[in-house]
C-alpha positions in Angstrom: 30.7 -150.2 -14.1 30.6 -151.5 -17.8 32.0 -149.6 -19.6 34.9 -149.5 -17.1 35.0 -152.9 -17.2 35.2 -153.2 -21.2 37.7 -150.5 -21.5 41.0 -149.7 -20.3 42.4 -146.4 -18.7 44.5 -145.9 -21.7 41.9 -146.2 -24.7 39.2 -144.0 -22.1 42.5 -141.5 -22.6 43.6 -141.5 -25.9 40.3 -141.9 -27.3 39.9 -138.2 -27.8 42.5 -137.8 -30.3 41.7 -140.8 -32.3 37.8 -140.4 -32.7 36.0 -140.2 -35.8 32.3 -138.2 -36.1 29.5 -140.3 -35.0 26.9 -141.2 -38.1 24.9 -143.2 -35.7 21.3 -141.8 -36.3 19.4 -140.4 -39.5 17.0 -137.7 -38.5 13.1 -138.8 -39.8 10.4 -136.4 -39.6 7.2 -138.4 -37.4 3.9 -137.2 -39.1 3.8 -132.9 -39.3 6.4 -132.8 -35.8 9.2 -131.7 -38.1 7.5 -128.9 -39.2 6.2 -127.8 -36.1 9.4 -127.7 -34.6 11.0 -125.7 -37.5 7.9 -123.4 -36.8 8.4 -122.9 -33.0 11.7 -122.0 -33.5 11.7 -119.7 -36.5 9.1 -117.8 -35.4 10.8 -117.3 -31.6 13.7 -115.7 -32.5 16.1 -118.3 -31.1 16.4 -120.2 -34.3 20.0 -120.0 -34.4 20.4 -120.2 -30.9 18.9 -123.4 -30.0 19.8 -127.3 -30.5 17.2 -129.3 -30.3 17.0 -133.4 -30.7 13.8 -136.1 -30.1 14.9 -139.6 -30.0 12.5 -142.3 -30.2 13.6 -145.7 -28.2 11.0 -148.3 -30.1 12.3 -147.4 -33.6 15.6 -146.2 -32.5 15.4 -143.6 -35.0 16.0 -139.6 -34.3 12.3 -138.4 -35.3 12.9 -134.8 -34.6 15.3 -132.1 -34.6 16.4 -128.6 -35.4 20.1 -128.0 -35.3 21.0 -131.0 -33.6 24.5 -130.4 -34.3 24.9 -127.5 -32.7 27.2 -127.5 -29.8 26.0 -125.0 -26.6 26.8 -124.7 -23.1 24.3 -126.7 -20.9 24.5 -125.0 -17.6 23.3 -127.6 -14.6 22.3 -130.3 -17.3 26.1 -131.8 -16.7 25.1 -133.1 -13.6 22.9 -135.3 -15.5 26.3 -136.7 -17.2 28.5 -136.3 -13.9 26.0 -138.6 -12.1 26.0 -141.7 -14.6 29.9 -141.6 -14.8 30.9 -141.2 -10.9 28.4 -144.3 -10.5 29.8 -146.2 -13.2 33.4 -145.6 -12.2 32.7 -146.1 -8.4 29.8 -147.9 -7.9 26.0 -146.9 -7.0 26.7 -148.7 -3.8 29.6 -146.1 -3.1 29.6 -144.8 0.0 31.7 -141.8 1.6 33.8 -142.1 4.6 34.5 -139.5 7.5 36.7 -141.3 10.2 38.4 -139.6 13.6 41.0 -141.0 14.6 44.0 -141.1 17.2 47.5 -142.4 18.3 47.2 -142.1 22.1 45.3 -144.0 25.1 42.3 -142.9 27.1 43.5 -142.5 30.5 40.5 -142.0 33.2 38.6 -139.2 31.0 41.9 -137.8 29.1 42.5 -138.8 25.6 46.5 -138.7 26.2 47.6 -138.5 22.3 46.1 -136.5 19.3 43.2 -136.8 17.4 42.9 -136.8 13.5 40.0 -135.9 11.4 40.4 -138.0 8.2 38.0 -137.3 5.4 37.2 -138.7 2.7 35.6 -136.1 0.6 32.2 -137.1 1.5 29.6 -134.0 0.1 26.7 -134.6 2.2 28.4 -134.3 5.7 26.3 -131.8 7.9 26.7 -130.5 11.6 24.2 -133.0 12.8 26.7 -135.7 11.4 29.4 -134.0 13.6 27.7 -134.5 16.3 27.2 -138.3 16.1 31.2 -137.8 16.6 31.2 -135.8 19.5 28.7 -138.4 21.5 31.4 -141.1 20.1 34.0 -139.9 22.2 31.2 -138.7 25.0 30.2 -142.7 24.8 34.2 -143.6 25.8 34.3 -141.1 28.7 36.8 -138.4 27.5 36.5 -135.5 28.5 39.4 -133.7 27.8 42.0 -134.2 24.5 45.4 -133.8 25.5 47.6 -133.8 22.0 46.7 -131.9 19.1 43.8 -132.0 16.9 45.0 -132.5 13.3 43.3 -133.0 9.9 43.9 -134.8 7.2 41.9 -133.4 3.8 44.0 -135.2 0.7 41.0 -137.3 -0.7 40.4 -134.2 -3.0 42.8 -130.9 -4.0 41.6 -128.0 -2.0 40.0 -126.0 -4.7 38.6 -122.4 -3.3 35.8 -122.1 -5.5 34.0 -123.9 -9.4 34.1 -121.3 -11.2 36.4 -117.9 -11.0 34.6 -115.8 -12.6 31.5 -115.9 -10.3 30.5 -113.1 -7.3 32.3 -114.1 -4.6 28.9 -114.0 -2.5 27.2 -116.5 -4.7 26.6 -119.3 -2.5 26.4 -121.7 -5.2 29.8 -121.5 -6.0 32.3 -122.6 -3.2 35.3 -124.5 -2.4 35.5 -128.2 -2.0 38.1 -130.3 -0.4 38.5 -133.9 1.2 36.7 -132.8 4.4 33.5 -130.9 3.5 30.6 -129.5 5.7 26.8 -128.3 4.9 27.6 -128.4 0.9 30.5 -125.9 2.2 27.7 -122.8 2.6 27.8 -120.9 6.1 24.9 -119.2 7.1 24.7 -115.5 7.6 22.1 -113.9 9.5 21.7 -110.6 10.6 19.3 -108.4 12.7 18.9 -104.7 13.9 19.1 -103.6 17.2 19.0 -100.1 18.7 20.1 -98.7 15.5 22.8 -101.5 15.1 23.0 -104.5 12.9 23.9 -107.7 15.1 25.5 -110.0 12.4 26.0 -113.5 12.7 26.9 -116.4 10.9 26.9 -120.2 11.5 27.6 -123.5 10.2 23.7 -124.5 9.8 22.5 -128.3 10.0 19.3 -129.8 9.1 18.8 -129.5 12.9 21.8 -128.2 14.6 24.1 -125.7 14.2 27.9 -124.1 15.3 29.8 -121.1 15.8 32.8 -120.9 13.3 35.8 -119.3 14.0 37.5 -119.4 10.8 34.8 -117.2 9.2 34.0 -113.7 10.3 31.7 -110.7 8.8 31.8 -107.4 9.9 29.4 -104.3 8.6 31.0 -101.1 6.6 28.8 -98.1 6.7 30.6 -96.9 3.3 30.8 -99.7 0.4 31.7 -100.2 -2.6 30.0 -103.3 -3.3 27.4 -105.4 -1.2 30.1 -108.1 -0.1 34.3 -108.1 -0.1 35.9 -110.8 0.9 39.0 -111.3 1.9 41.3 -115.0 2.2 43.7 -115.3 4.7 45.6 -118.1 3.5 47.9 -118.8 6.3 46.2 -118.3 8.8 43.3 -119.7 6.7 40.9 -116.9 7.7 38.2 -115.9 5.8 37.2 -112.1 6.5 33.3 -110.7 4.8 32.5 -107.2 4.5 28.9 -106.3 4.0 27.5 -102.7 3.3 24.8 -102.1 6.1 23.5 -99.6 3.9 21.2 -103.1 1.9 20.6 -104.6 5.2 17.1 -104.6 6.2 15.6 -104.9 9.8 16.7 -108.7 9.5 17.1 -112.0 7.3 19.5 -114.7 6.3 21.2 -116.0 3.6 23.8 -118.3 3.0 27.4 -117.6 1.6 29.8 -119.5 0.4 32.9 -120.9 2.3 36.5 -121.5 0.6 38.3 -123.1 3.1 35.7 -126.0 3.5 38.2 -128.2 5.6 39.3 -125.6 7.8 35.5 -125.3 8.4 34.9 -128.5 9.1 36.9 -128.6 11.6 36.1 -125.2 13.8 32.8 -126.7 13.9 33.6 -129.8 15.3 35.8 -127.9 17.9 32.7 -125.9 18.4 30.8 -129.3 19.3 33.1 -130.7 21.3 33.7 -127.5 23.9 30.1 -126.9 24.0 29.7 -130.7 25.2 32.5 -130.4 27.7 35.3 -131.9 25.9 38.6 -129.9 26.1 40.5 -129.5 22.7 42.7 -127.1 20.6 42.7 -125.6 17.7 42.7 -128.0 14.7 45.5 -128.1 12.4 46.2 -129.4 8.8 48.4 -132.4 8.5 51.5 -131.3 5.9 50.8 -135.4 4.6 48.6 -138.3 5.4 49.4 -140.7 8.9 49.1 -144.1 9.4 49.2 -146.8 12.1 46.1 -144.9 14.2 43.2 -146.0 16.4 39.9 -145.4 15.2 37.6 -143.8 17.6 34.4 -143.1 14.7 33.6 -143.8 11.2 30.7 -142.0 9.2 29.4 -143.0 5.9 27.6 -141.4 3.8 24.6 -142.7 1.8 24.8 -144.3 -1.0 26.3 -142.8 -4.2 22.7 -143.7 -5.9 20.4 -141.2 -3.3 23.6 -138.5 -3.0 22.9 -138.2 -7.0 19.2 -138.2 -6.9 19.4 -135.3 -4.3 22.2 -133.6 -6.2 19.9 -134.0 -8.9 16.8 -132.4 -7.6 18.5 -129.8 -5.9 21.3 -129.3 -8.8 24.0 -128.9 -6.2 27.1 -127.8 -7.6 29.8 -128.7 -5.0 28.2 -132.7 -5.1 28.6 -132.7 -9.0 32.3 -131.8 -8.8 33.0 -133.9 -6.0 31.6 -136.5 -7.5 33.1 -136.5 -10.5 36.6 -135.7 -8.9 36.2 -139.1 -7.2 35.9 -140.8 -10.4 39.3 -139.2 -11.7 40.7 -140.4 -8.3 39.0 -144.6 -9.1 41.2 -144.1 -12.4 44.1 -142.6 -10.1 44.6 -139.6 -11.9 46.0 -136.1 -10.7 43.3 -133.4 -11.6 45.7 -129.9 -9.8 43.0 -128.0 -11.8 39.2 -128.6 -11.7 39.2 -128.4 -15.6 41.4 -131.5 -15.8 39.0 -133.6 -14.3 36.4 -131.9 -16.6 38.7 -133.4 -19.8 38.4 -137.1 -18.1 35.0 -136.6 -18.6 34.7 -135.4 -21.7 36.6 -138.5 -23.2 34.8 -140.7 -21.1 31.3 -139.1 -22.7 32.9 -138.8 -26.2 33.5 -142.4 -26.1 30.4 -143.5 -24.5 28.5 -141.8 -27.1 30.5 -141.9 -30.4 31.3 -138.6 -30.2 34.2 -136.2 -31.2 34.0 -132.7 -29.7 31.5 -132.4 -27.1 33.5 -130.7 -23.9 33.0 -130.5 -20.1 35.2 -127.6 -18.4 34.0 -129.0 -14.9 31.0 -131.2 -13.6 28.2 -129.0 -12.3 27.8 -127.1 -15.8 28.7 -123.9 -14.0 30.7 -123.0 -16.8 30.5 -121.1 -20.5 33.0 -123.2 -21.7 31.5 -126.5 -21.6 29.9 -127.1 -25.1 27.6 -130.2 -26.3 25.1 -130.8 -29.0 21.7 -132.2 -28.6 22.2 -135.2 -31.1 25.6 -135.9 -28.8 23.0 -135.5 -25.6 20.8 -138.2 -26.9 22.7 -140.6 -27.7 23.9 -140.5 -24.0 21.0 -140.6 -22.7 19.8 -143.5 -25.0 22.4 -145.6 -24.2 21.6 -148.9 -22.1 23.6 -148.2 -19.5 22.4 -144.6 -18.8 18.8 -146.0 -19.2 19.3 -148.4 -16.0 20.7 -145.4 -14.1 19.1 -142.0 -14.7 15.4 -142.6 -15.3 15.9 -143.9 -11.5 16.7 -140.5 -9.8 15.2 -138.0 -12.7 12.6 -135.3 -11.7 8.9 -135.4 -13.0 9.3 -132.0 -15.2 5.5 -130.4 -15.6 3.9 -129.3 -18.6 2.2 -126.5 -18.8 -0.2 -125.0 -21.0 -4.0 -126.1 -22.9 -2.6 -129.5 -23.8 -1.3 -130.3 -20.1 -4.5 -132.4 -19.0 -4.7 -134.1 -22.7 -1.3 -135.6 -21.6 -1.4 -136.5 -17.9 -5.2 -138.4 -18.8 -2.6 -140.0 -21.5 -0.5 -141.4 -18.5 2.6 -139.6 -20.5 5.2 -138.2 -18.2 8.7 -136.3 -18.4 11.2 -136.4 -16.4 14.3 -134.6 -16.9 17.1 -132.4 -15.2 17.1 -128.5 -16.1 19.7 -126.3 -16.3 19.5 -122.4 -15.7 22.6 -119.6 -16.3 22.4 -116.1 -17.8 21.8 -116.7 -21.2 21.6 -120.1 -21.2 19.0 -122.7 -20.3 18.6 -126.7 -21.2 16.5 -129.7 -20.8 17.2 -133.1 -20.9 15.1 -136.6 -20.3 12.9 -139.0 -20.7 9.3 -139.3 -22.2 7.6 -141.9 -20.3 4.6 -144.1 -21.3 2.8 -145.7 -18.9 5.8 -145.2 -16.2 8.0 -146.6 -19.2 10.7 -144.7 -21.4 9.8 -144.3 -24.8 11.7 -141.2 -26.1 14.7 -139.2 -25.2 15.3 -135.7 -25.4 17.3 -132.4 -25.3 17.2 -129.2 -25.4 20.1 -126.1 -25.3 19.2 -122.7 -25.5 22.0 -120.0 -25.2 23.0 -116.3 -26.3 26.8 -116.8 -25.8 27.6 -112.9 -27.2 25.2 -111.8 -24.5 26.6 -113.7 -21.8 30.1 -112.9 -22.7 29.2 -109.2 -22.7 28.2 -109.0 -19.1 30.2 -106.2 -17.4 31.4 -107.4 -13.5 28.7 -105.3 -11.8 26.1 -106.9 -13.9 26.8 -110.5 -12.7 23.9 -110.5 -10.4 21.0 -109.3 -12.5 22.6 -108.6 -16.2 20.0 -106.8 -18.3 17.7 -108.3 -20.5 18.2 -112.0 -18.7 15.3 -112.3 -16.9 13.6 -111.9 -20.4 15.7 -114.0 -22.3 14.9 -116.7 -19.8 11.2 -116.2 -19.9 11.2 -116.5 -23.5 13.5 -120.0 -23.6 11.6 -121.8 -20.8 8.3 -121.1 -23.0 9.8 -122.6 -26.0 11.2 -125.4 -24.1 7.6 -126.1 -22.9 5.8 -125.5 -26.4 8.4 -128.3 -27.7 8.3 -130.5 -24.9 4.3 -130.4 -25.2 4.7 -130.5 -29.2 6.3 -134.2 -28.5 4.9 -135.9 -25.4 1.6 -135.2 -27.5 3.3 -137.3 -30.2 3.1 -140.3 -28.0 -0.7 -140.1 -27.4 
């Protein structure tokens, strides 16, 4: 919360019209690490498509780099970023609220009155947590709701999906709202029978699950492409269409869901009929209501583990709720997701002396977002970031002949990666003896290639598997190039 503290909501605004370039650091060559970076990069053919920066924390001096000004896309890295600015704006201690509530009186086993699902856009909420509602009002004896069952989604804008240019099957890349279920993913399963494909799909907990009527998928023996979909929007229906013809004998996996409220809430309806408690259809609340009787409040964990897990499982939906909250703590409208993506940036440009660095959104599932790995460091050097994100990084391996040399050395990275077509990055920590030491980053991208990806390429454009390959080995050849530095 410092640097919300120190500064007010107008300077965090203004400040990225009135910033200067940072000349914080001098770059310093450490023994023949210079040149060997030079030389991994020259001779790799990304030399002019890679920003690369090694910050050392005892002499506070950049001792390494190779066009650290460079300003890239960094893919999933962002969510490195998004989680140090929702918990300084909000608090690690921040916890998400899901409440039910209603304006009536229990009456024998009738709830006479309606029932109201507030949320309170909390990105971790699951089917098994619905059910810890259902045996709420099980616990109170109702058996049967009498009123209506509204909800109330406002915490957040609805927002059908991150990024618009995505499949629409990608599962990674759904819509978010105030009430959210099972990181807003529905499970599709399917399974021939008799020469028939059964299909099926349901909204999947860690250990239960529910029928969904809002979302429906129905085979089509002639296809253009794998998956349609089509939105319904008011009757907030969402119809797939899946050619049977690339279904095999069975399997699973998940798709995304747009309508994450209207999910929610079929689910819960599910619960409650399958436990014997009589209730309609839900329905959206046109605004908020007040004055009502809680029957059940959830919370999530804290805002410290929902990070580390976002983190270690670079969930996108998290990263832009997250940092969608922290617009909301500073009480400003974001109608579009990039909006709250330009809070951000000023917030990082300020942080880190910066002028230019941009975030389109807050999982990194974007082209548009650009930063340079001299701008990465000196966020990640930064005292506050240091208190925060060494706490919920991910030990990154090392691969290769010098891999033992540096684990005997009790050196360790952690970092958070981030993967797109044509784009990787790598950012963190070298650690000696379980402490900091150095921080790095690293941005590889081939923004002509990605841009040049036709629509029915998107899943597997040519030559990006190979690409990849070649920048995760650099990474590593760097990455082992420095931690042996510290031997």
């Amino acid at each position: 919360m410092k640097f919300f503290e120190k500064f007010s909501r107008r300077k965090l605004l203004k400040h990225a019209a009135s910033l200067v370039p940072s000349t914080l650091f001098v770059s310093q060559a450490l023994g023949n690490s210079q040149i060997s970076l030079n030389n991994i990069l020259t001779k790799s053919g990304f030399e002019s498509r890679t920003t690369a920066t090694l910050y050392d924390l005892e002499t506070n001096k950049i001792i390494d780099s190779y066009n650290e000004e460079l300003q890239l896309p960094l893919a999933s890295v962002a969510k490195a970023v998004t989680a140090v600015y929702g918990m300084e704006a909000i608090g690690q201690d921040y916890t998400f609220g899901t409440e039910l509530f209603t304006d009536g009186l229990i009456k024998k086993d009738i709830l006479e009155g309606n029932i109201y699902l507030v949320g309170g856009a909390d990105p971790s909420l699951t089917t098994d947590d619905l059910n810890l509602f259902v045996k709420a009002l099980k616990s109170r004896g109702i058996r049967s709701i009498s009123g209506d069952f509204f909800y109330d989604d406002f915490a957040l804008p609805q927002f059908l999906y991150i990024d618009p240019s995505q499949l629409p099957e990608e599962s990674f890349n759904p819509g978010f709202s105030g009430l959210n279920l099972n990181n807003n993913k529905v499970l599709f399963s399917w399974r021939k029978d008799r020469g028939t494909h059964k299909l099926s799909l349901e909204a999947r907990g860690p250990n239960s699950k529910a029928f969904v009527e809002s979302i429906t998928i129905v085979g089509k023996a002639q296809a253009r492409v794998v998956f349609e979909y089509i939105l319904e929007k008011t009757e907030r229906i969402e119809r797939w269409y899946v050619s049977r013809k690339v279904l095999g004998k069975s399997g699973v996996r998940w798709l995304p869901v747009r309508l994450s409220s209207t999910y929610t809430c079929t689910a819960l309806k599910y619960l409650l009929l399958q436990n014997g408690i009589k209730v309609g259809d839900p329905k959206r609340l046109k605004k908020p209501k007040n004055n009502l009787i809680l029957l059940y409040r959830h919370k999530s964990k804290k805002l410290i583990e929902l990070s580390k897990k976002m983190l270690d499982r670079s969930t996108n939906v998290t990263a832009e709720i997250i940092g969608l909250s922290a617009a909301n703590f500073w009480e400003l409208d974001t109608p579009i997701i990039s909006t709250s993506g330009k809070i951000m940036t000023n917030w990082f440009n300020f942080v880190t002396g910066s002028f230019d660095s941009k975030f389109d959104n807050h999982s990194g599932l974007s082209v548009n977002s650009r930063v340079s790995s001299s701008a990465f460091v000196r966020f990640l050097r930064r005292p506050e970031t240091r208190e925060i994100l060494p706490l919920i990084l991910k030990t990154r391996k090392i691969y290769g002949s010098a891999k033992q040399r540096i684990k005997s050395a009790n050196i360790e990275i952690i970092a958070k990666t981030g993967t797109m077509h044509f784009n990787r990055g790598l950012a963190g920590y070298i650690l000696k003896n379980g402490i900091p030491c150095a921080v790095f980053a690293i941005f590889s991208a081939d923004i002509k290639k990605k841009m040049a990806i036709k629509d029915h390429q998107l899943s597997n454009p040519p030559g990006s598997k190979i690409w990849l390959s070649q920048a995760k080995s650099i990474e590593n050849t760097v990455l082992s190039t420095w931690a042996q530095g510290y031997i």
